[in-house]
N, C-alpha and C positions, 0 to 999 in steps of 0.2 A: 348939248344934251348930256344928261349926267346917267352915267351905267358903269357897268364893274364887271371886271373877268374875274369866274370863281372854277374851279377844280370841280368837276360833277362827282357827285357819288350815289349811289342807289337810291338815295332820296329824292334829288333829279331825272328820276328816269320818265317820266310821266313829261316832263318838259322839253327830255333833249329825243324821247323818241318823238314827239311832234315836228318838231325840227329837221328832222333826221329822215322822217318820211316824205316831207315838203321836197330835201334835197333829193332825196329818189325819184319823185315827182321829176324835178327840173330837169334830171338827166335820164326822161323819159323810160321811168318806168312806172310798174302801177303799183297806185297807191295802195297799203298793207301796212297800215298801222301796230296793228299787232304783233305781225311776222316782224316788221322792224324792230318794234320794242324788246320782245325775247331777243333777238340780234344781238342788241347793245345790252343788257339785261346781263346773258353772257360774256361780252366784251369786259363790265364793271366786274363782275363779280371773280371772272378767271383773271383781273389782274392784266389784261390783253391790249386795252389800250387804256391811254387819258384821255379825258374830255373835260374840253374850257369851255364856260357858258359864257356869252355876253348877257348880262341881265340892265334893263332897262324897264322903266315903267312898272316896275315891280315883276316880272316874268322874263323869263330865257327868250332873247329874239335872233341870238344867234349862235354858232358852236366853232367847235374845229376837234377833230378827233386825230390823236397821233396813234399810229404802232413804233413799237420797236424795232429796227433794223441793225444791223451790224456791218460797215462799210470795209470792202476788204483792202484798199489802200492807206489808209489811215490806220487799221487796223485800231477801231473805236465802236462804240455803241452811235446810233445814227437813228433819225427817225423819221418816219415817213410822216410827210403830213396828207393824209389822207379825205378827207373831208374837210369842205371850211362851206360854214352857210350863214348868210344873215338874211331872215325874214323881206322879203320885198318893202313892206313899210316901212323898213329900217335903214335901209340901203340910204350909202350917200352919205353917212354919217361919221366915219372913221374907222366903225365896229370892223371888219374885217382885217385892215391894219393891227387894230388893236388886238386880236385874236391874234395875228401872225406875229405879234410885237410879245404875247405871252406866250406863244411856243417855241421863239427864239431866248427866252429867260430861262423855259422847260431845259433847255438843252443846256444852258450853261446850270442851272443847278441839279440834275441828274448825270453831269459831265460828259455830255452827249458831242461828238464833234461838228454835229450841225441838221439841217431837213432834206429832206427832198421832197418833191412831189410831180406830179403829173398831171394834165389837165387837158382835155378834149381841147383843137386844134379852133372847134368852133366857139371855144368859149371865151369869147370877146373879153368881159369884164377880166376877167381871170387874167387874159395873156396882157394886158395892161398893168396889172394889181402886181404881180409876180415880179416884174421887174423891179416898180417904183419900191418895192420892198427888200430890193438890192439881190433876189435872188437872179442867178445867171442860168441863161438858155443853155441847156448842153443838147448842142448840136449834133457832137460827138459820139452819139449811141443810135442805135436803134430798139427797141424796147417791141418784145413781142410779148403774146399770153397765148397759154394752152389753157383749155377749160374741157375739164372731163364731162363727157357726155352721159347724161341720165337717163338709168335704162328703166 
């Protein structure tokens, strides 16, 4: 299958928010196209994260959105890889490799000391995909969230 990873920019928005809603989808929430799009909209415009497309068949079928992090033993710039999604008909194809294969280039040409990422315990593909990608388990944390309550 022949496709390319491009760097998104405002002019993609239309393509990576369809994507980007799918992936909300998958990680059961509801669907809000719009509300995702200004999301990202914001994301592009405040400079807040990057976003790589897989483009195939002439259209985005799949993404990965980094933020910036700053790792405090390293004392380095570090990125989160926050989202990675390739369209269900896409799947099986290498496209998500390839995505994790351009945000590990992200890193060495923004002189980034490496990713992280996090990924629900139930998400099969993912805890497969992560390793073969040579990223390592850290066992070593525990990892909590506070989320302020809306009044």
């Amino acid at each position: 299958m022949n496709y390319k990873i491009k760097k998104a920019s405002i002019e993609d928005l239309d393509e990576a928010a369809a994507l980007f809603n799918l992936y909300r989808v998958f990680y059961r929430q509801e669907s809000n196209l719009e509300k995702g799009k200004a999301f990202l909209k914001d994301r592009l415009l405040n400079n807040e994260s990057d976003i790589f497309l897989a483009i195939a068949d002439e259209k985005a079928v799949g993404f990965v959105q980094l933020y910036k992090l700053f790792h405090y033993t390293k004392l380095q710039k570090q990125w989160l890889l926050s989202d990675l999604f390739v369209h269900p008909d896409y799947r099986g194809k290498g496209l998500s490799v390839a995505l994790i294969d351009r945000s590990k280039l992200w890193c060495e040409e923004t002189g980034a000391c490496g990713l992280m990422l996090e990924t629900e315990k139930t998400n099969v593909i993912g805890n497969q995909l992560y390793p073969r990608c040579e990223f390592e388990y850290d066992g070593l944390h525990n990892y909590y969230h506070w989320w302020r309550t809306e009044r």
